[in-house]
Biotite code that builds the C-alpha atoms (Angstrom):
import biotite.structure as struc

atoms = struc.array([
    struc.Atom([-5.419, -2.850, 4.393], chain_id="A", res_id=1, res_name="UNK", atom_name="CA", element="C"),
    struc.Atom([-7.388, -0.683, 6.945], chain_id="A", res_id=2, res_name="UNK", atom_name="CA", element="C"),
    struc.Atom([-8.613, 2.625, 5.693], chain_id="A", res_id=3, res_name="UNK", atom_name="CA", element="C"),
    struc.Atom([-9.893, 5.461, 7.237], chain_id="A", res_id=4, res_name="UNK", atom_name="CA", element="C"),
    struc.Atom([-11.725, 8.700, 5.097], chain_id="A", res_id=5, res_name="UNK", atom_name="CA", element="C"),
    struc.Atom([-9.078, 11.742, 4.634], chain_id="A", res_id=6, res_name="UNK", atom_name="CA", element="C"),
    struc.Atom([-10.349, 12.794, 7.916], chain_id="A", res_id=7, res_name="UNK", atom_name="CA", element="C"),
    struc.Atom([-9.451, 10.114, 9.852], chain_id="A", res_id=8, res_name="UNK", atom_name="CA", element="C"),
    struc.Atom([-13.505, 9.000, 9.792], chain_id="A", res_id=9, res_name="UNK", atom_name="CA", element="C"),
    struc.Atom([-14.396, 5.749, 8.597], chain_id="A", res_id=10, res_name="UNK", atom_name="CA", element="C"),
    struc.Atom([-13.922, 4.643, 4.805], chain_id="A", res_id=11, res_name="UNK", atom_name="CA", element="C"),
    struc.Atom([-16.940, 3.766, 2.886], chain_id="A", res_id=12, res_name="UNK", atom_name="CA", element="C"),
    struc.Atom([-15.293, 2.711, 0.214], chain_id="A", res_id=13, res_name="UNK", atom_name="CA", element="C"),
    struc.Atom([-15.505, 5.521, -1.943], chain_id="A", res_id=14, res_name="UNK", atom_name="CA", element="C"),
    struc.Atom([-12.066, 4.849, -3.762], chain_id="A", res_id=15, res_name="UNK", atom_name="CA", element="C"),
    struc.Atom([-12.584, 8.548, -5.932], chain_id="A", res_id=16, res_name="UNK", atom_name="CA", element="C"),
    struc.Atom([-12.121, 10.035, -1.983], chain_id="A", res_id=17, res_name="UNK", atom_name="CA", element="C"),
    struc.Atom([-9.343, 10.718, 0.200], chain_id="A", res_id=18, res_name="UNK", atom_name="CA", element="C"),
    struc.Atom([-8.249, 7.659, 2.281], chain_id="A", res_id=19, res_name="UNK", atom_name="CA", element="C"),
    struc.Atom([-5.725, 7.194, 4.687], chain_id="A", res_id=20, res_name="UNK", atom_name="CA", element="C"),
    struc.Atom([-4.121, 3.946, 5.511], chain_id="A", res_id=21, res_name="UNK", atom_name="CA", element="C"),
    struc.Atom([-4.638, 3.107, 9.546], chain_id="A", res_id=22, res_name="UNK", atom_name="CA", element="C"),
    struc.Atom([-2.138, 0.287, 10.277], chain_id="A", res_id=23, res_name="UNK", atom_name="CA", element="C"),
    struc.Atom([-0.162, 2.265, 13.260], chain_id="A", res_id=24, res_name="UNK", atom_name="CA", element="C"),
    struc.Atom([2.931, 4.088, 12.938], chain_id="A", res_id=25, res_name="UNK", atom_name="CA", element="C"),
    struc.Atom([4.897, 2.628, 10.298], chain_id="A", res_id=26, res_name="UNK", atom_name="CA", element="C"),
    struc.Atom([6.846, 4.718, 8.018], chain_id="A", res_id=27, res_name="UNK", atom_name="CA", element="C"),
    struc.Atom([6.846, 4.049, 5.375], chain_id="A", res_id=28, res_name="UNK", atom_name="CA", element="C"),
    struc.Atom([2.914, 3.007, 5.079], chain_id="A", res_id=29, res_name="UNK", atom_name="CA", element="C"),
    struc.Atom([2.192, -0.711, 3.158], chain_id="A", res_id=30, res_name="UNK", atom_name="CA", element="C"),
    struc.Atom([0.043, -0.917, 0.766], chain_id="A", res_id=31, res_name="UNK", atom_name="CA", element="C"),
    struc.Atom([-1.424, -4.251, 1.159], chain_id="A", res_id=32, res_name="UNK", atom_name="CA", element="C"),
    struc.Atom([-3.624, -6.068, -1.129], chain_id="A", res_id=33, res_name="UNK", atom_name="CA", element="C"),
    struc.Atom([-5.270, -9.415, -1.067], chain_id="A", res_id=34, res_name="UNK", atom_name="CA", element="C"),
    struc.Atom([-3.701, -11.837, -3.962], chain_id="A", res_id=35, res_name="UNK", atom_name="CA", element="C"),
    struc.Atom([-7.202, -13.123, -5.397], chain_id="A", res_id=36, res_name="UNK", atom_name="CA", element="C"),
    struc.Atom([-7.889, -9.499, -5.781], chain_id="A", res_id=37, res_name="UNK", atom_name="CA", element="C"),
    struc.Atom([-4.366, -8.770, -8.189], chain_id="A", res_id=38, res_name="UNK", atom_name="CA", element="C"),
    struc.Atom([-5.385, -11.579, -10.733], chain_id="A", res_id=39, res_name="UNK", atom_name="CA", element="C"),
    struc.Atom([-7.491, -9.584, -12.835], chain_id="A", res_id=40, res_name="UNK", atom_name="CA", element="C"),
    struc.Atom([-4.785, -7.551, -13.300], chain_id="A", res_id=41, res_name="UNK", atom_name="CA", element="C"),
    struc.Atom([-2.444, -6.657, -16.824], chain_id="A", res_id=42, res_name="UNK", atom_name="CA", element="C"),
    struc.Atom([1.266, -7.604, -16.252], chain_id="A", res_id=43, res_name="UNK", atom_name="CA", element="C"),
    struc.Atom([2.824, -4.291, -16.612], chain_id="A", res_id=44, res_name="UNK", atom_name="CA", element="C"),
    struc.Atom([5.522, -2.501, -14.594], chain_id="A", res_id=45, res_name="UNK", atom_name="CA", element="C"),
    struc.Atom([3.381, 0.619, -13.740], chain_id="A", res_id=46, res_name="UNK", atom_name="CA", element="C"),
    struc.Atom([-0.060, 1.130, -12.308], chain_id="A", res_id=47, res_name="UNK", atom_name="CA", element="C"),
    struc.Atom([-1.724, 3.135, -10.675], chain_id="A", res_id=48, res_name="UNK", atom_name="CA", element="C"),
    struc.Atom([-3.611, 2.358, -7.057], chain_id="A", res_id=49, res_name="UNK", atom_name="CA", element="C"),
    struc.Atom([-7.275, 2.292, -7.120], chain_id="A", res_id=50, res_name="UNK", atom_name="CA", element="C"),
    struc.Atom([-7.301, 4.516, -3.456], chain_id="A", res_id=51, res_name="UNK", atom_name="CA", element="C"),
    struc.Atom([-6.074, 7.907, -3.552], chain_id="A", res_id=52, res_name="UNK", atom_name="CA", element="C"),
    struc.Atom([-4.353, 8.188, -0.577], chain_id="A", res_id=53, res_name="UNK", atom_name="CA", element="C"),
    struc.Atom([-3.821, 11.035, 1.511], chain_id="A", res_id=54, res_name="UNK", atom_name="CA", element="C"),
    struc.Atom([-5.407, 13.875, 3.441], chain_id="A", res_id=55, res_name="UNK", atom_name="CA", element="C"),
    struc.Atom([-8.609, 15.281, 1.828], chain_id="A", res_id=56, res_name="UNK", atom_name="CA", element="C"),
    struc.Atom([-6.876, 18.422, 0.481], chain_id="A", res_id=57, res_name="UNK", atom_name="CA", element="C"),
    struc.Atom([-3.734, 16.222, -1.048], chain_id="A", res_id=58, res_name="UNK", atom_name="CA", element="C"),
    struc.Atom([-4.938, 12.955, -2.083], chain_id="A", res_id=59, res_name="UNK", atom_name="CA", element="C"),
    struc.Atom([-3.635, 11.297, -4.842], chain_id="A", res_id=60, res_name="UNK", atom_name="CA", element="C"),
    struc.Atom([-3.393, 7.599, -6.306], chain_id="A", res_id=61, res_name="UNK", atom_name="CA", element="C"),
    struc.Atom([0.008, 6.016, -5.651], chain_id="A", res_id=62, res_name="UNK", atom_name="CA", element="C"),
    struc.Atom([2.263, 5.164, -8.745], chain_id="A", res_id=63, res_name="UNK", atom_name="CA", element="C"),
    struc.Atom([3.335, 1.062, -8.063], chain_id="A", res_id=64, res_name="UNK", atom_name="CA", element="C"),
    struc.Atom([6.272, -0.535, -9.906], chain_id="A", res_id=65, res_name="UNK", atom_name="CA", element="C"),
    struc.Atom([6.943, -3.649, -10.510], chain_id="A", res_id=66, res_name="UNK", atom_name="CA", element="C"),
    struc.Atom([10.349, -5.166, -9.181], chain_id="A", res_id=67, res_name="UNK", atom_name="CA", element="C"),
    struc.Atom([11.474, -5.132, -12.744], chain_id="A", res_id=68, res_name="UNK", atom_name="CA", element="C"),
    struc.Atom([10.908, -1.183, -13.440], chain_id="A", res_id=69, res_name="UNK", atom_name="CA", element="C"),
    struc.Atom([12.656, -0.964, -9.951], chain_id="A", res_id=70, res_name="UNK", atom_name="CA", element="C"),
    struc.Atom([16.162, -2.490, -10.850], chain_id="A", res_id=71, res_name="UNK", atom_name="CA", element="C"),
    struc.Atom([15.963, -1.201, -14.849], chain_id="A", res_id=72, res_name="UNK", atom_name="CA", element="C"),
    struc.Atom([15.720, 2.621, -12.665], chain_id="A", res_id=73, res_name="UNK", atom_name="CA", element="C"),
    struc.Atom([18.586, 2.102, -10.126], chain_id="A", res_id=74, res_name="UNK", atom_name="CA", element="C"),
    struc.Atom([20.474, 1.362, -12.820], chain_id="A", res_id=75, res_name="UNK", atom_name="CA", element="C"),
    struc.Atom([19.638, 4.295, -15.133], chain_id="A", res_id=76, res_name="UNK", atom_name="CA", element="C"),
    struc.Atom([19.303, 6.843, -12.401], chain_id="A", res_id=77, res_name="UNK", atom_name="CA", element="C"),
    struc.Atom([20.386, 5.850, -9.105], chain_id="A", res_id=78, res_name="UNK", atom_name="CA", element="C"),
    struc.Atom([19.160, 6.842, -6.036], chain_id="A", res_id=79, res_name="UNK", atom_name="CA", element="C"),
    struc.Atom([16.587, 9.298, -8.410], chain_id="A", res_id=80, res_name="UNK", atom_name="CA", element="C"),
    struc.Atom([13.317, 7.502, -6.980], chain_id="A", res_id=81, res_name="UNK", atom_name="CA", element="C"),
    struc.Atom([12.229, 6.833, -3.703], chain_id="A", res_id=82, res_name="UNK", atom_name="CA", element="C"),
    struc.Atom([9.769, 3.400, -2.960], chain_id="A", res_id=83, res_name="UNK", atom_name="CA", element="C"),
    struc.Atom([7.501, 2.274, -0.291], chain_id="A", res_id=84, res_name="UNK", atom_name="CA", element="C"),
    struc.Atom([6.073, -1.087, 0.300], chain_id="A", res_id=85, res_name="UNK", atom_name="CA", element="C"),
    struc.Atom([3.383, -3.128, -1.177], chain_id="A", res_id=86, res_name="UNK", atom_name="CA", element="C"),
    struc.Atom([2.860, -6.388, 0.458], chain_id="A", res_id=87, res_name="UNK", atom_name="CA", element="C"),
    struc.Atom([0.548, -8.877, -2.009], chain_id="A", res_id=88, res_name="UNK", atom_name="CA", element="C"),
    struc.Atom([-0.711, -12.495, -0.234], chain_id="A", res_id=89, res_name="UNK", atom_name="CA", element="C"),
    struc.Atom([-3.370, -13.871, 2.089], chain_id="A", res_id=90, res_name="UNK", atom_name="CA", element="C"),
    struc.Atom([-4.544, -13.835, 5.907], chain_id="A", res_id=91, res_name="UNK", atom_name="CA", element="C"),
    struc.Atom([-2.012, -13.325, 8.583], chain_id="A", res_id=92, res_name="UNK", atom_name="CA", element="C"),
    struc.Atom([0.849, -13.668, 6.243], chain_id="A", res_id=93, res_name="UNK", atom_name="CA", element="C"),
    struc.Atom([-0.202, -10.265, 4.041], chain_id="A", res_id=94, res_name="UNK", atom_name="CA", element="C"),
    struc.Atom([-1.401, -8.319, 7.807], chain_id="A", res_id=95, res_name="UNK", atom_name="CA", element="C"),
    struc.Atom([2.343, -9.234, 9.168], chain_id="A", res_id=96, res_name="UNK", atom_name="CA", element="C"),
    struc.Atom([4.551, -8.813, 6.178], chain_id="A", res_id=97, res_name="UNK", atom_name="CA", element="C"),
    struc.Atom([6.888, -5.993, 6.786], chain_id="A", res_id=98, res_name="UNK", atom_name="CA", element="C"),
    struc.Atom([6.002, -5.529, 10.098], chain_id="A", res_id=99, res_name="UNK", atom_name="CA", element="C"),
    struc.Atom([8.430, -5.697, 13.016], chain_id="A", res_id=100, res_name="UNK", atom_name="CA", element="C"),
    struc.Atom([7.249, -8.606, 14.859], chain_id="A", res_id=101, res_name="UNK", atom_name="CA", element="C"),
    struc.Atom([7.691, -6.410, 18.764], chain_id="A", res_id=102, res_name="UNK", atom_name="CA", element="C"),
    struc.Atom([5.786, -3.824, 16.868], chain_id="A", res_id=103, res_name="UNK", atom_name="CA", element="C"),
    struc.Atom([3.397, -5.936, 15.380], chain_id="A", res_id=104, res_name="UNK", atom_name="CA", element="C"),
    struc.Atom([-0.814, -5.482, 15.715], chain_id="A", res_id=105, res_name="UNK", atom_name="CA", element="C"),
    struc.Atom([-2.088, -8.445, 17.874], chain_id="A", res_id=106, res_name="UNK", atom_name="CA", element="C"),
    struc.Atom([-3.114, -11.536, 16.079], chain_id="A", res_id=107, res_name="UNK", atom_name="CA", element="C"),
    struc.Atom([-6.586, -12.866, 16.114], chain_id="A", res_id=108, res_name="UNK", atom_name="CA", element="C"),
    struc.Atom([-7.637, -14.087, 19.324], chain_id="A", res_id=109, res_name="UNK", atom_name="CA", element="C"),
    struc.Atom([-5.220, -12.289, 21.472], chain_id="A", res_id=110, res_name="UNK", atom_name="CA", element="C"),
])
């Protein structure tokens, strides 16, 4: 995904900093990682991301669930938690995934 600093600057990286994510407008933001780069990963049904996102005086690191945590929490305490979107895959198919397609960044090329 494209990252700015928590000033709006440009990201260096630095994931122990404040970063914004810089896709346009959408509410709520996606969280969009490649899939070679999830493979390392434990299965487990919470994690934490490696960006603390947010402004530089309110950054944090964002809690991710697993679909499975998801349903076992509706049922236990509906409506309780709120969830955003994390979009996991490769190339165009992970920058247009939950996008809506009038709203949609160019593609390559055009």
């Amino acid at each position: 995904m494209k990252l700015t600093d928590g000033q709006g600057g440009a990201f260096v990286g630095d994931t122990a900093k404040a970063c914004c994510v810089d896709e346009g407008s959408y509410f709520p933001k996606v969280l969009k990682y490649h899939q070679k780069d999830m493979a390392g990963l434990p299965d487990v049904d919470v994690i934490m991301s490696a960006e603390r996102l947010g402004g530089w005086h309110n950054a944090h690191r964002m809690h991710i669930v697993s679909q499975r945590f998801r349903q076992v929490a509706e049922k236990l305490a509906p409506g309780l938690f709120s969830y955003g979107l994390v979009a996991i895959g490769e190339g165009e198919e992970l920058q247009t995934r939950y996008t809506i397609p009038d709203l949609a960044p160019p593609k390559s090329g055009e």
